[in-house]
C-alpha positions in Angstrom: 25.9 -15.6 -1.2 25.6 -12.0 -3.0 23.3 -9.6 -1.0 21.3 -7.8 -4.0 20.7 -4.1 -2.9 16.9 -2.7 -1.9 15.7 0.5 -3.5 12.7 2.2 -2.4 10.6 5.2 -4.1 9.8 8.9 -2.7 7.1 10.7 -4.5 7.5 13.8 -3.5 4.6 16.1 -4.9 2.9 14.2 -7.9 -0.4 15.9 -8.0 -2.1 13.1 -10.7 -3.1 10.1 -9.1 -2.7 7.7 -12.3 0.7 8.5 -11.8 0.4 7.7 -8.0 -0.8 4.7 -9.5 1.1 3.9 -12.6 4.5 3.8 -10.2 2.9 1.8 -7.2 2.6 -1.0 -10.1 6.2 -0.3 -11.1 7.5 0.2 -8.0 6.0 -3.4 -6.6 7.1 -5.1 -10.5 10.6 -4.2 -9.8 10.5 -5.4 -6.4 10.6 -2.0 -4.5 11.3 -2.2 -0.8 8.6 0.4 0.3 6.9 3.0 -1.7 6.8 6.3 0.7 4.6 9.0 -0.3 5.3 13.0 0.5 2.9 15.3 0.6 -0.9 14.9 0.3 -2.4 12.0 2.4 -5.6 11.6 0.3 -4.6 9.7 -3.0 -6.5 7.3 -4.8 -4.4 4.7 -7.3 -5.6 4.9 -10.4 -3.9 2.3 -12.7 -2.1 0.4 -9.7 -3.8 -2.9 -11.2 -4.6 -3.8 -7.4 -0.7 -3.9 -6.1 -1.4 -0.6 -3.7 -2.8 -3.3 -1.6 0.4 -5.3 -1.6 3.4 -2.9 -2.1 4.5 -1.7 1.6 4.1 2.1 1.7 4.5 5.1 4.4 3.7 8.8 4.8 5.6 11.4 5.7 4.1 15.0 5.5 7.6 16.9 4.9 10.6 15.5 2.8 13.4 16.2 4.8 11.5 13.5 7.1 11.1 11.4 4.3 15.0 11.7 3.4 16.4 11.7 7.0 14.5 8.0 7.1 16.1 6.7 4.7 19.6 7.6 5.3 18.9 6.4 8.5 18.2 3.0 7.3 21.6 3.5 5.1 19.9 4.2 2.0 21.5 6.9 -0.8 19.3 9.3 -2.1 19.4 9.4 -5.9 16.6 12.4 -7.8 15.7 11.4 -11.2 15.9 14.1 -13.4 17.2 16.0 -16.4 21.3 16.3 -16.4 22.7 13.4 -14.1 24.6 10.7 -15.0 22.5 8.4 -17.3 21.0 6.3 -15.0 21.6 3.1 -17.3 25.1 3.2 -16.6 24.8 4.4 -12.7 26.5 1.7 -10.4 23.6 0.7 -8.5 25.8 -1.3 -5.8 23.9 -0.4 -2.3 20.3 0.3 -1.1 18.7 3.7 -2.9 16.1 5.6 -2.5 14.7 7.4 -5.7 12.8 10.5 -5.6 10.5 11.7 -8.5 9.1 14.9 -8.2 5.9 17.1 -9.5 5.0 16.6 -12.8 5.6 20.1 -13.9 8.3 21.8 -11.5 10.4 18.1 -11.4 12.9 18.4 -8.5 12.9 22.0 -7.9 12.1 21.5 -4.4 14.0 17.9 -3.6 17.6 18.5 -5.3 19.3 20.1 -2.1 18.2 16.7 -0.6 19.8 14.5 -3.1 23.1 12.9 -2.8 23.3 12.1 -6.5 20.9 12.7 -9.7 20.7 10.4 -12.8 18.9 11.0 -15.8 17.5 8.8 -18.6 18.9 10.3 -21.9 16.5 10.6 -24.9 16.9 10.7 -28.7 13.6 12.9 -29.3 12.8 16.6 -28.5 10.9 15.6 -25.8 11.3 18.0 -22.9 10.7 15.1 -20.3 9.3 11.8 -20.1 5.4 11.6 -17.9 7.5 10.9 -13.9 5.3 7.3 -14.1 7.8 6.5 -17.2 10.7 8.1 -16.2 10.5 6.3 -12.9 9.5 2.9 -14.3 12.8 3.2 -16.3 15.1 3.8 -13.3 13.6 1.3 -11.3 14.0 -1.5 -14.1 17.6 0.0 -14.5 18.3 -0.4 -11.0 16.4 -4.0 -10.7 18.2 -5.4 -13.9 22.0 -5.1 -11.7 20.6 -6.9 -8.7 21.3 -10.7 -8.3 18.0 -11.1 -7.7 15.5 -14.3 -9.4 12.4 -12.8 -11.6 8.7 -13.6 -10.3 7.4 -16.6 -12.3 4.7 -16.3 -15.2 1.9 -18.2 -16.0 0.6 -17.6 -19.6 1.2 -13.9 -20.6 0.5 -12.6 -17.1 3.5 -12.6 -13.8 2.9 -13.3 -10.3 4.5 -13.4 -7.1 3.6 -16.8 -4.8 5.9 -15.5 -2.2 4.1 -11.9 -1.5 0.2 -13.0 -0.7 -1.6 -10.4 0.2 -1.0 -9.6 3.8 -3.6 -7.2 6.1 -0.8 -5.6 7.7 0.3 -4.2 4.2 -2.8 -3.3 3.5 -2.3 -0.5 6.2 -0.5 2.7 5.3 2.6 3.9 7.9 2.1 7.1 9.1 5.2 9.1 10.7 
């Protein structure tokens, strides 16, 4: 039986809350282990189409917290970011734990933390992509080299039968 790899998602200093939002929905699509969120306690979800109720999050107030649980837990610590390897061809064997920084200053704070940064290459001027976009596209990336079965559809709308919604996720983990 293959073991697929988990991945779970720092967000380390987003100051918008539809992007708050926008990767909660991402993060549970792509079947993110746990969501932990950096920084600012108060947040609301904007555009998390009701999965912040079901995606398993925690707080941490400082990153180096944040990062010292998941290597713990043996998880590598990949930044997403301009000028790293191009995260479509990243070998995404074993559990990682993506950070995505502010939406102006990017990883400025976070890259001495990293053990490893990829980057999704572009075709346009753009300077950056929005961090909602830029981590959807990593996650998917990482999610697309896991043996792992897709959550069923019904009509043009997904679901997951296996993951109701439980109250104990419904609480946030504060360390």
């Amino acid at each position: 039986m293959h073991r697929h790899a988990r991945f779970r998602l720092i967000i380390f200093n987003i100051e918008k809350n539809n992007n708050v939002g926008l990767l909660t929905r991402s993060a549970y699509a792509f079947g993110c282990d746990e969501v932990i969120l950096v920084g600012k306690t108060k947040i609301r979800q904007t555009g998390s189409a009701g999965t912040y109720l079901k995606q398993t999050r925690r707080h941490f107030y400082g990153l180096a917290e944040a990062v010292q649980y998941c290597r713990e837990e043996g998880f590598l610590i990949l930044g997403v970011e301009v000028g790293g390897t191009p995260v479509s061809s990243y070998p995404f064997v074993r559990d990682v734990a993506f950070i995505l920084g502010n939406e102006g200053r990017g990883l400025a704070d976070a890259e001495p933390f990293c053990d490893d940064i990829v980057t999704i290459p572009q075709w346009g001027g753009v300077p950056s992509l929005n961090v909602s976009t830029a981590g959807a596209i990593a996650m998917y990336s990482f999610a697309c080299q896991q043996d792992k079965p897709h959550a069923q559809s019904h009509g043009q709308k997904f679901f997951d039968c296996n993951f109701p919604i439980s109250s104990e996720l419904n609480q946030t983990i504060k360390t």
